[in-house]
C-alpha positions in Angstrom: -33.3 -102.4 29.0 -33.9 -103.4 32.6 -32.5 -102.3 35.8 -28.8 -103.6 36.4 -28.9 -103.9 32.7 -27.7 -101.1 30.1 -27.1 -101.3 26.6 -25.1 -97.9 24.8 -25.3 -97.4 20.6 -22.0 -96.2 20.6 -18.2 -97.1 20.2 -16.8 -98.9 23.0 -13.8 -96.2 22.2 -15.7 -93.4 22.8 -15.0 -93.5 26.5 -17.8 -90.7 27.5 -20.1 -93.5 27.8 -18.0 -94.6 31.1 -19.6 -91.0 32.7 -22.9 -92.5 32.2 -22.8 -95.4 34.2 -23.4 -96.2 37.7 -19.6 -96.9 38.7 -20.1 -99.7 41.6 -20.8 -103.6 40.3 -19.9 -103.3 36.3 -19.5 -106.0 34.3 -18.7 -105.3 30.6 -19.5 -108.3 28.1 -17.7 -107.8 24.9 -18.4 -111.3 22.5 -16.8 -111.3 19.1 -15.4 -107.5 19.3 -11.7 -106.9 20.8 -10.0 -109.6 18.1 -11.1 -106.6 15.0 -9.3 -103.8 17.4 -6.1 -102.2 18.1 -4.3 -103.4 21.0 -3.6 -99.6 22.0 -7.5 -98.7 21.6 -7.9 -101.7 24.2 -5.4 -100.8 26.3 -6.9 -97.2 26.8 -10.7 -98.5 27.3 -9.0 -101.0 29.7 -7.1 -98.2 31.7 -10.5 -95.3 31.5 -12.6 -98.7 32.9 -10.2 -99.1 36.0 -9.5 -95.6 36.8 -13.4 -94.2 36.4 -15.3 -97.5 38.1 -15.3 -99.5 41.5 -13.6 -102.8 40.0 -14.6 -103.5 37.0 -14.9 -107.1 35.6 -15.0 -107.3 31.5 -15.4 -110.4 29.8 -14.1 -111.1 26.5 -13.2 -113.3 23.4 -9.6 -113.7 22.3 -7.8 -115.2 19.5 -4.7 -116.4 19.9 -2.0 -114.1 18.7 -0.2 -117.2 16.8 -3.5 -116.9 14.3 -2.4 -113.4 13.3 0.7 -114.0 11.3 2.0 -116.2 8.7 0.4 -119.3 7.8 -2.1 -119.2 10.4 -3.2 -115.9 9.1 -3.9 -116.6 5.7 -5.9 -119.4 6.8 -7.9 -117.1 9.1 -8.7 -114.6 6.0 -9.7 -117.4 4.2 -12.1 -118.3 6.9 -13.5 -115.2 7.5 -13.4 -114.1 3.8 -14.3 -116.8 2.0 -16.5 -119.2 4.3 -18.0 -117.1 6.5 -18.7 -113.9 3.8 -17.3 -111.6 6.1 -15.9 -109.3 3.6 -12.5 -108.6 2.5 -11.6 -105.8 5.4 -12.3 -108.0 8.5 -9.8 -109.5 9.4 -8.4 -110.4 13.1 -5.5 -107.7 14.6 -5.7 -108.2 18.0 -4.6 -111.4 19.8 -2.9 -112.5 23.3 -0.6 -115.8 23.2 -2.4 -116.9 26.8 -5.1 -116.2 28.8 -3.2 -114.3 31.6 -1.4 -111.8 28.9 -3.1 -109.0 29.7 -1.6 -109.0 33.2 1.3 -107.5 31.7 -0.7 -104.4 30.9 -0.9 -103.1 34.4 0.0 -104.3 38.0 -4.4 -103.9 39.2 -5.5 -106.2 35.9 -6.4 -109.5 37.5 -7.1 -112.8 35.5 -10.1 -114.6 37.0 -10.9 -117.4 34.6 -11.1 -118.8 31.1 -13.2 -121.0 29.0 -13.4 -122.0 25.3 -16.7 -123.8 23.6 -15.0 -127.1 23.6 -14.8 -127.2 27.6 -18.2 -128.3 27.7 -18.8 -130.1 24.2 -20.1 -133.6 25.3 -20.3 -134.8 21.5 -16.5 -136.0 21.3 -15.5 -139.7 22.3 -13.0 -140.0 25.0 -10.0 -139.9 23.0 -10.9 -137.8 20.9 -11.8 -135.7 24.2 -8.0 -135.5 25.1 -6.9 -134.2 22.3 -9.6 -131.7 21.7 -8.8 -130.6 25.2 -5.3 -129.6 24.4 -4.7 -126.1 24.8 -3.4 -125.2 21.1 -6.5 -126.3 19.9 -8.9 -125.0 23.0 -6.8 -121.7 23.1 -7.6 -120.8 19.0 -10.5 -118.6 20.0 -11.9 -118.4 23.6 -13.0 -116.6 26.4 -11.1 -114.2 29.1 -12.7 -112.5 32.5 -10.7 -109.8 34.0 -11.3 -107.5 37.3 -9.5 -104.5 36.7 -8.6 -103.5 40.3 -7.9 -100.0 41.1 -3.8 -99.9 40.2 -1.4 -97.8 43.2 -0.1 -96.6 39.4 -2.6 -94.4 38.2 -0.4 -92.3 36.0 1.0 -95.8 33.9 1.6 -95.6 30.5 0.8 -98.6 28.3 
């Protein structure tokens, strides 16, 4: 650890660790987590993050929700089961269809900005470029930042 820098060995979900931190300037990184979770779980870490800090910005990985069900899905498990070695219990249950979905949630989420690993690939040719660039393919798994401005709501439900 460094100053401006904290790292907590615990469950995001165990929202005591929000107490702990200074409240002003956070910025919560969460890389290859929120797709294993339940959308409620995320709502509630979403809503404790706006109501107990000053503005919060999180950035996270998404999958698109399309890759949950049907065909789509059984080529995920076979992905994650049978290339990757991930095990048969890990599995993706958490998706969002675009990157501004999470809007929805409550009226003081704000979408800042998104990005996917093929935005800056350099290794395709022009053509291929294009189609690479298209957002079915760019929007399979990629990257969200949110600011979860304080909501006039407080009391909302999600």
């Amino acid at each position: 650890e460094k100053p401006g820098y904290t790292q907590l060995s615990q469950s995001v979900f165990e929202l005591d660790w929000i107490d702990r931190i200074d409240a002003a300037h956070v910025m919560l990184v969460a890389e290859g987590v929120f797709m294993y979770c339940k959308e409620q779980d995320l709502k509630n870490l979403f809503r404790a993050l706006q109501n107990k800090l000053n503005n919060p910005e999180i950035v996270f990985e998404v999958v698109n929700s399309k890759w949950l069900k049907g065909w789509r899905k059984k080529a995920m498990e076979v992905k994650l089961n049978k290339q990757l070695h991930f095990g048969k219990g890990a599995m993706f249950t958490f998706g969002i269809p675009d990157s501004n979905a999470i809007e929805s949630w409550n009226p003081g989420y704000r979408f800042m900005d998104d990005w996917s690993f093929i935005d800056t690939c350099k290794l395709f040719s022009r053509k291929r470029e294009r189609f690479i660039r298209l957002d079915s393919l760019r929007k399979v798994q990629w990257t969200v930042h949110y600011q979860l401005h304080e909501s006039r709501f407080r009391t909302q439900h999600v």
